[in-house]
FINUKOL-500129 format. One record per residue (C-alpha): z, x, y; chain; residue in one letter. Coordinates in steps of 0.02 Angstrom, whole numbers, padded with zeros to 5 digits. Each point is the difference from the previous one (the first is absolute). Layout:
BEGIN
<<Z; X; Y>; "A"; "A">
...
//
This chain:
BEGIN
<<09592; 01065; 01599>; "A"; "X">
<<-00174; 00055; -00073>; "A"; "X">
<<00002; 00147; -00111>; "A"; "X">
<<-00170; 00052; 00085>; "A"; "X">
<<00072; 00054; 00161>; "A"; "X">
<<00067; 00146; -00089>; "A"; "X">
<<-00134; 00033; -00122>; "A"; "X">
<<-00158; -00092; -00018>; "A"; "X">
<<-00062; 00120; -00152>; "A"; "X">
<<-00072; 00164; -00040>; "A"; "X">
<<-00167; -00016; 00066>; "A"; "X">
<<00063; -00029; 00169>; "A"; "X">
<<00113; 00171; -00031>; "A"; "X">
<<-00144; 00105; -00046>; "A"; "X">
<<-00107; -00060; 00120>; "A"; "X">
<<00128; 00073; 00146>; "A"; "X">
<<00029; 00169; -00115>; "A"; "X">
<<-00177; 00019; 00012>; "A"; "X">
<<-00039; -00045; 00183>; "A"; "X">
<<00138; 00064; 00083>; "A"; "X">
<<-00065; 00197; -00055>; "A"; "X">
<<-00166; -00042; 00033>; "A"; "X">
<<00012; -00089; 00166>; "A"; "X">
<<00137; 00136; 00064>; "A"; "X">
<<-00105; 00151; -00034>; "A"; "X">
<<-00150; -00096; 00058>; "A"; "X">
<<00092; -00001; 00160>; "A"; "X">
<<00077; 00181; 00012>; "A"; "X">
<<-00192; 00056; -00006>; "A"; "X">
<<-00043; -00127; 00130>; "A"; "X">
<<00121; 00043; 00106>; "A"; "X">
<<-00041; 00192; -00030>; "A"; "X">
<<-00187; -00037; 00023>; "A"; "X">
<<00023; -00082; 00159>; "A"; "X">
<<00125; 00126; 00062>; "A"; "X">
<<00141; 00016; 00107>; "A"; "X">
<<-00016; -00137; 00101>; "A"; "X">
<<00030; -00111; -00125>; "A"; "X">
<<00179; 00077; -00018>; "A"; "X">
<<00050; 00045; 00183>; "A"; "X">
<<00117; -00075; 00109>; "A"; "X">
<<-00098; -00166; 00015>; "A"; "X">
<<-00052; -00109; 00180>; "A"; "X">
<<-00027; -00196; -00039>; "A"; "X">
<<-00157; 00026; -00069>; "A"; "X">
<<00034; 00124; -00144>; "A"; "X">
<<00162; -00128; -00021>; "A"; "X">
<<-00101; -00150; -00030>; "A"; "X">
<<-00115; 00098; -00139>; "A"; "X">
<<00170; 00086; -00078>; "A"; "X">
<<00063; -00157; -00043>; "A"; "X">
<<-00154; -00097; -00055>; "A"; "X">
<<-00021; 00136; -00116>; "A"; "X">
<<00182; -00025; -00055>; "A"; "X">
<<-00035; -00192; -00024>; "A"; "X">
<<-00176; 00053; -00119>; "A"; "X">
<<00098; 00123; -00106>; "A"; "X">
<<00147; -00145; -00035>; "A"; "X">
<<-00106; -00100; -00026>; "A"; "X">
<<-00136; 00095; -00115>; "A"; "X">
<<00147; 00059; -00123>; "A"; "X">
<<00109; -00181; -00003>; "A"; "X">
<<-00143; -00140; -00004>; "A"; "X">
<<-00110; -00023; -00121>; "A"; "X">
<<-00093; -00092; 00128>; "A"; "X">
<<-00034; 00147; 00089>; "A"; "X">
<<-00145; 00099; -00101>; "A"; "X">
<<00017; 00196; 00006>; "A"; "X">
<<-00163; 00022; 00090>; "A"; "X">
<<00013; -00109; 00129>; "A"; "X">
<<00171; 00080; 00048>; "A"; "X">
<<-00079; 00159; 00006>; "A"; "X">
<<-00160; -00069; 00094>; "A"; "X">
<<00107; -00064; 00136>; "A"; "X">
<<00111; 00149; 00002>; "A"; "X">
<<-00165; 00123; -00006>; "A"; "X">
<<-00058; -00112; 00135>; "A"; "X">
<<00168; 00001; 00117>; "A"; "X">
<<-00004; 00192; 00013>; "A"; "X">
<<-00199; -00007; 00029>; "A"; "X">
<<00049; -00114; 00155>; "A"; "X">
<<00148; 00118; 00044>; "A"; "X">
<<-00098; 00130; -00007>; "A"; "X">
<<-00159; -00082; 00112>; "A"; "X">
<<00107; -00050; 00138>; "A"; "X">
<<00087; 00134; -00008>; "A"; "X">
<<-00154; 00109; 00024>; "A"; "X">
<<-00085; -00115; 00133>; "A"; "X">
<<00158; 00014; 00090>; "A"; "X">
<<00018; 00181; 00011>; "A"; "X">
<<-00171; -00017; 00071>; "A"; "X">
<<-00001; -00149; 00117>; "A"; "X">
<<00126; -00037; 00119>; "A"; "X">
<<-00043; -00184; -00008>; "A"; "X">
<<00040; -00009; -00179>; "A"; "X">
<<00158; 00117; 00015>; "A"; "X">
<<00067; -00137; 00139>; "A"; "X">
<<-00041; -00124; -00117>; "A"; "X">
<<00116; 00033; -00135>; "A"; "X">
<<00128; 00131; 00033>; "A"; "X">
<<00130; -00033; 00148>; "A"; "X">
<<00023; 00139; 00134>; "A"; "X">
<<00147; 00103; 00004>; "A"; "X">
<<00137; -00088; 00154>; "A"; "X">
<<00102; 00104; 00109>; "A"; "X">
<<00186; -00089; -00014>; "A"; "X">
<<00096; 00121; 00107>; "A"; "X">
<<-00072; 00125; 00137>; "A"; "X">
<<00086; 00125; 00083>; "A"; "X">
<<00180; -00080; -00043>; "A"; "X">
<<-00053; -00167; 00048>; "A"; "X">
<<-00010; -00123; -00126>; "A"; "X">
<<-00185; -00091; 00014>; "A"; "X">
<<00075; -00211; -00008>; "A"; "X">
<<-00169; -00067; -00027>; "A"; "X">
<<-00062; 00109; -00147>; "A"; "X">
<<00169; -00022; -00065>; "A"; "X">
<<-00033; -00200; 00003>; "A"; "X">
<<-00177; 00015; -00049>; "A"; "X">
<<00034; 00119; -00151>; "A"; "X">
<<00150; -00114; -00047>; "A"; "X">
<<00109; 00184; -00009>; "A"; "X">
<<00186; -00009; 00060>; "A"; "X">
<<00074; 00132; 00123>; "A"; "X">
<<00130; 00039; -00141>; "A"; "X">
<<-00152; 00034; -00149>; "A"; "X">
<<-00086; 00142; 00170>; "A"; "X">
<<00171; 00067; 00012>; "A"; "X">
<<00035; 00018; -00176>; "A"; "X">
<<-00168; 00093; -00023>; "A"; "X">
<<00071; 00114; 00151>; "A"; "X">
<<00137; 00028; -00106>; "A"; "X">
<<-00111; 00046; -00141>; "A"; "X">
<<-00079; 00118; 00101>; "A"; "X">
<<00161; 00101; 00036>; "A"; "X">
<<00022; -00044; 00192>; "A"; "X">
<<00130; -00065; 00101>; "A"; "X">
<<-00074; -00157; 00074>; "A"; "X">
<<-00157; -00075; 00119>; "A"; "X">
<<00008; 00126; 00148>; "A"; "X">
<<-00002; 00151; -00156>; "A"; "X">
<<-00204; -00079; -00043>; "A"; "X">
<<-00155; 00014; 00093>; "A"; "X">
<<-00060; -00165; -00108>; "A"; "X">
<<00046; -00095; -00141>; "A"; "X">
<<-00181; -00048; -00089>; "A"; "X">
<<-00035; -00154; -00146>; "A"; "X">
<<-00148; 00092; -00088>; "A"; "X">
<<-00123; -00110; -00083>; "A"; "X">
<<00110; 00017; -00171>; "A"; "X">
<<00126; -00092; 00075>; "A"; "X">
<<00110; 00181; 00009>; "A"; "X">
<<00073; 00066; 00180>; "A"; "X">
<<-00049; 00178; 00060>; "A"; "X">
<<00139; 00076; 00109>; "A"; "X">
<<-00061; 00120; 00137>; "A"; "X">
<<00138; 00082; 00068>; "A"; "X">
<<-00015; 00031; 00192>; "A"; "X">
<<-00024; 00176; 00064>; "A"; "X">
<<00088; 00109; 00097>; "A"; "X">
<<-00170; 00015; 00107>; "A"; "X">
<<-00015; -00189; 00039>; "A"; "X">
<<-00169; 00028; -00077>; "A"; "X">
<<-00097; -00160; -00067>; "A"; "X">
<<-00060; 00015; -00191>; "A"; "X">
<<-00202; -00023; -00010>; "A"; "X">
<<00016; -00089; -00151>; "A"; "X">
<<00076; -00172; 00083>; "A"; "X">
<<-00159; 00007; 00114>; "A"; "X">
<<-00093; -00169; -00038>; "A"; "X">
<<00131; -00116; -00058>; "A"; "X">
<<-00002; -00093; 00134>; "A"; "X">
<<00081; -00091; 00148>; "A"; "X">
<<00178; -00022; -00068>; "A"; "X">
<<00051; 00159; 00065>; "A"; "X">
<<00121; -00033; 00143>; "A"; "X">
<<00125; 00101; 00055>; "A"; "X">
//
């Protein structure tokens, strides 16, 4: 066995006790800069940039091939992009469709919803364990059972009133009772 795939000398050592400081507090302030988003509970899109940044900052502090700069070019750039679609989508509905998913109703009104279920690839079992999460007893206990854009559930419980909650107007057709 080669020798090197333990330790290939010093230089290669200082070069990650150097860049590993520099590229993570590069990053903290990045992150700070471009603010909470960056560190929320993520949709696909902040996903994707999360762990492209991951990749750069491996691969800034391990390769030698991998300058310091250009890590933290395309870093700086990531979070610039985050940050533009981000803001055109807050803005423009167009964009917004475009790149974040729309929260899916999976059970209404103690009925499970079958073909969000299938679309959303989410099993009966993972809805009623978030019912569970939420304290109540089972399906006829919740209004609706929502997948939020994050990929978390929201549990409305129903009312004594029968009365609808505003904030499911607008996702769509799949509510059937």
């Amino acid at each position: 066995m080669d020798s090197s795939w333990f330790f290939s000398g010093w230089d290669a050592v200082a070069r990650v006790a150097v860049c590993a400081p520099v590229v993570y507090a590069l990053v903290i302030a990045a992150v700070r800069v471009s603010g909470k988003r960056a560190t929320s509970q993520m949709n696909n899109f902040d996903w994707i940039v999360t762990v492209a940044i991951g990749s750069i900052v491996g691969s800034a502090v391990v390769l030698e091939s991998v300058p310091l700069a250009s890590a933290l070019v395309a870093i700086g750039m990531l979070l610039g992009l985050q940050f533009a679609v981000t803001a055109s989508s807050a803005r423009w509905a167009g964009v917004r469709r475009a790149v974040q998913a729309a929260p899916t109703v999976l059970l209404y009104r103690g009925a499970f919803q079958d073909a969000a279920l299938r679309t959303e690839r989410v099993t009966r079992q993972e809805v009623m364990a978030a019912i569970r999460e939420a304290g109540l007893p089972g399906p006829d206990a919740v209004h609706a059972v929502v997948l939020e854009t994050d990929a978390s559930m929201s549990v409305l419980p129903a009312s004594e009133d029968g009365a609808d909650f505003a904030c499911l107007e607008g996702l769509g057709p799949a509510i059937r009772s």
